[in-house]
C-alpha positions in Angstrom: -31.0 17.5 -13.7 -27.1 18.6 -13.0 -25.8 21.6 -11.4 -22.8 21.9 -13.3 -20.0 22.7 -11.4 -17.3 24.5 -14.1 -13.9 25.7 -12.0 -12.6 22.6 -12.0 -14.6 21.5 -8.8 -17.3 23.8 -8.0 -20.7 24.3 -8.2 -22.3 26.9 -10.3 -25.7 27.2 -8.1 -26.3 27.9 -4.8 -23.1 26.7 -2.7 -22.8 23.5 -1.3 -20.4 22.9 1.3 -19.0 19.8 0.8 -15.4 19.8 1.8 -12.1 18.1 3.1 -11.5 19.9 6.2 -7.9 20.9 7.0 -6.0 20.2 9.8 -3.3 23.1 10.0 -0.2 22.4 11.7 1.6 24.4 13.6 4.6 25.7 11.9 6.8 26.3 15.1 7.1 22.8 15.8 8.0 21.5 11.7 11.7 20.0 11.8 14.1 19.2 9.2 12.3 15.8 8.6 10.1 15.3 6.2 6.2 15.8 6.6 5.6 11.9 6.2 7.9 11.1 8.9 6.3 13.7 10.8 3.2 11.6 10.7 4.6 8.4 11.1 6.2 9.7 14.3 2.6 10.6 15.5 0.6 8.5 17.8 -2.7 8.4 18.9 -4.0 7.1 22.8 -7.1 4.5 22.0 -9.0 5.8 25.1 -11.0 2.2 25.4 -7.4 0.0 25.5 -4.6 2.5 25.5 -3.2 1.0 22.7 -0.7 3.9 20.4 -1.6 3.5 16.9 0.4 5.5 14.0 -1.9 7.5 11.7 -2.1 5.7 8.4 -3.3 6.8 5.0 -7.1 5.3 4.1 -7.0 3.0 1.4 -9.1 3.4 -1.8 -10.9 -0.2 0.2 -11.2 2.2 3.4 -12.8 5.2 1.0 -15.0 2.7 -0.8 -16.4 0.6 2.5 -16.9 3.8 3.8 -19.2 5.8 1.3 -21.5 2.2 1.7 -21.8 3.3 5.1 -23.7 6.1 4.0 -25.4 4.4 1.4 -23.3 5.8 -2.0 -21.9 3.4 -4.3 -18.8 5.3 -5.9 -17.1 4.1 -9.0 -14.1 4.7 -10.6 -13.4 4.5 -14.4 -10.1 5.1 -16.2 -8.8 5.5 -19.3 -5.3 6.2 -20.0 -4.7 9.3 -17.8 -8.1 10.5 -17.8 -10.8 9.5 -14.7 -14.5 9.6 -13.8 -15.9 9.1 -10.4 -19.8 8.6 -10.3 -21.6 8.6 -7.4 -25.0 6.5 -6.5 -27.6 6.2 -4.8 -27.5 2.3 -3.2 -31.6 2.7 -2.2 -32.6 4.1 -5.7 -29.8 3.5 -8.0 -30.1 7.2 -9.1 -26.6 9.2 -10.2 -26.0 11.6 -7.6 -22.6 13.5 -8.4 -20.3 13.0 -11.0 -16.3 13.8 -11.4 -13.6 14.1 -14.1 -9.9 15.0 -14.1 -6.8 13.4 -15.4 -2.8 12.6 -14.7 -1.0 15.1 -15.6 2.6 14.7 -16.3 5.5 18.0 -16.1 8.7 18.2 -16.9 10.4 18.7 -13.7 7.7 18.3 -11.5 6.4 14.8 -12.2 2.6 13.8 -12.1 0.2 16.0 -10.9 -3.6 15.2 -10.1 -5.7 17.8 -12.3 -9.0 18.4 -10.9 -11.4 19.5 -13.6 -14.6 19.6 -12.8 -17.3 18.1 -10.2 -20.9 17.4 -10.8 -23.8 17.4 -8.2 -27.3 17.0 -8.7 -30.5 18.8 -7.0 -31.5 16.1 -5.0 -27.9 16.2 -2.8 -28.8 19.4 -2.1 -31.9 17.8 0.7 -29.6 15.0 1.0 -26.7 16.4 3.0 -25.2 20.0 3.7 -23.0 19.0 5.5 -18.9 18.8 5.0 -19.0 15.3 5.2 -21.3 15.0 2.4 -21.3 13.7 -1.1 -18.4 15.8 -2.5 -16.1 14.5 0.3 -16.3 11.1 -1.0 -16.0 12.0 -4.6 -13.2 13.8 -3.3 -11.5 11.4 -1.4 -11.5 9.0 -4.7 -9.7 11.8 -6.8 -7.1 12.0 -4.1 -6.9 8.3 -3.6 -6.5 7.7 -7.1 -3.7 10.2 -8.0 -1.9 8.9 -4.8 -2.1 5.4 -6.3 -1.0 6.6 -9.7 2.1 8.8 -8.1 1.2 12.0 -7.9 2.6 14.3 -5.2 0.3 17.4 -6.1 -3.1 18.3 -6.6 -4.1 21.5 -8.6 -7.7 22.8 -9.3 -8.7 26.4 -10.4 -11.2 28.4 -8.4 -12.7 29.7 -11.0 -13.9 33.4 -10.8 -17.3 34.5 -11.8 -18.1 37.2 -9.3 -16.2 38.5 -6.2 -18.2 37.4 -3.2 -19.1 33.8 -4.8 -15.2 33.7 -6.1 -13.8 34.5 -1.8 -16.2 31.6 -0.4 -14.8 29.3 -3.1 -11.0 30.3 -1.9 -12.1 30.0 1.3 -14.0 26.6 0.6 -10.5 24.9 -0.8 -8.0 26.5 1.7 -10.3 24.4 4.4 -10.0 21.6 2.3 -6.3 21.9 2.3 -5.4 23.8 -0.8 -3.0 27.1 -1.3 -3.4 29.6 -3.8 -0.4 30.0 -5.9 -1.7 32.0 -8.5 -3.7 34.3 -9.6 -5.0 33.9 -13.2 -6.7 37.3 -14.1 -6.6 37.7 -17.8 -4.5 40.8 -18.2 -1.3 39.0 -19.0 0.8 37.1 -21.2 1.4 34.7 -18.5 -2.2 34.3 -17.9 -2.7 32.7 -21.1 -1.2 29.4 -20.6 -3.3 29.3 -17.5 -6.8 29.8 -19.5 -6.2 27.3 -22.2 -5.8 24.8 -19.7 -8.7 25.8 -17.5 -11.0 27.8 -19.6 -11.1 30.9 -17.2 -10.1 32.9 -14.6 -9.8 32.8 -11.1 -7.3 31.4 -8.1 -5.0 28.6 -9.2 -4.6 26.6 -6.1 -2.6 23.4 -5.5 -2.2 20.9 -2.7 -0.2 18.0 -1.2 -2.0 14.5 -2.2 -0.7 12.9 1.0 -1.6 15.3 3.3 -4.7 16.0 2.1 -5.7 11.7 2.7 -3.5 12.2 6.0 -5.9 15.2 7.1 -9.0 12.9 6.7 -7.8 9.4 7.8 -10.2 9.0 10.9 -13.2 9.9 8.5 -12.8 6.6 6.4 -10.8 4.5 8.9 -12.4 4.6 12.2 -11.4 1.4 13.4 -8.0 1.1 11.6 -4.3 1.5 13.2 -1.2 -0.4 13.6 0.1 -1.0 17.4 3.7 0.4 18.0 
């Protein structure tokens, strides 16, 4: 049985955290150069050797090995711009989780990553409540993926049923790394483009691909860096 999550990435039961924690960086010392260069310039001291290793993005191979760690097989289907990540089980073969979205292309603003919805069933519930649980990884392969496909941006709607559930939701994706930048209420012109696409209201929220793999490298790459 599926909790259904509509909202374009939530669930419509009782909330599961399952999150891409942020890391939030500290705006007084931002430059003129670009937030990947930022990064690049970064190093981290390997306290065993003292090697500097540059922070690196973790490949869809990093994401994948990963997930096995924790004994999920995730899968990736496409067709044409659409995608489906299923999650399972690799001691009972069961489907755990399921997610859709698709590549979106704008005029003027290129391809974006379109999160539509996210699927979990009961049984992850006594599985893991943790933020590093089963939506992290079916996460981490949306973001992967619209990384590998060239998209710069990552938009999902939290979708607004009721007030209190509606805050821990905006609250739930500004941790993950997403902004609100607008608020779809209904009572509009302008809100109408907004609810054919998403089928509701709620906070439209969007975030940078890159910084959002950036932000979780060391969860999927552990033992992964390049000496200086």
């Amino acid at each position: 049985m599926y909790i259904i999550t509509s909202a374009y990435f939530i669930m419509k039961s009782a909330p599961i955290t399952k999150s891409l924690i942020p890391i939030q960086p500290n705006i007084s010392q931002i430059t003129s150069i670009s937030f990947k260069q930022q990064f690049k310039l970064k190093t981290h001291i390997n306290s065993s050797n003292n090697d500097n290793q540059i922070i690196q993005n973790p490949s869809m191979s990093d994401i994948l090995q990963s997930s096995k760690a924790q004994n999920l097989d995730l899968h990736l289907q496409t067709l044409g711009p659409f995608f489906r990540i299923t999650a399972k089980s690799l001691e009972t073969n069961k489907v755990l989780g399921k997610a859709e979205g698709v590549i979106r292309v704008w005029w003027k603003k290129g391809k974006i990553l379109h999160l539509d919805s996210i699927k979990l069933t009961r049984e992850t519930l006594g599985m893991d409540r943790s933020i590093f649980g089963i939506g992290l990884f079916i996460g981490a392969v949306m973001i992967r993926h619209g990384y590998d496909c060239g998209c710069k941006t990552a938009e999902l709607l939290a979708i607004n049923d009721s007030d209190v559930y509606h805050a821990k939701l905006v609250k739930f994706y500004r941790r993950i790394g997403f902004e609100p930048v607008y608020e779809v209420t209904g009572s509009s012109m302008g809100d109408l483009a907004h609810m054919l696409v998403w089928g509701g209201v709620g906070t439209r929220m969007d975030a940078n691909v890159e910084r959002l793999l950036l932000k979780w490298c060391t969860r999927f790459m552990s033992n992964k860096g390049s000496n200086l």
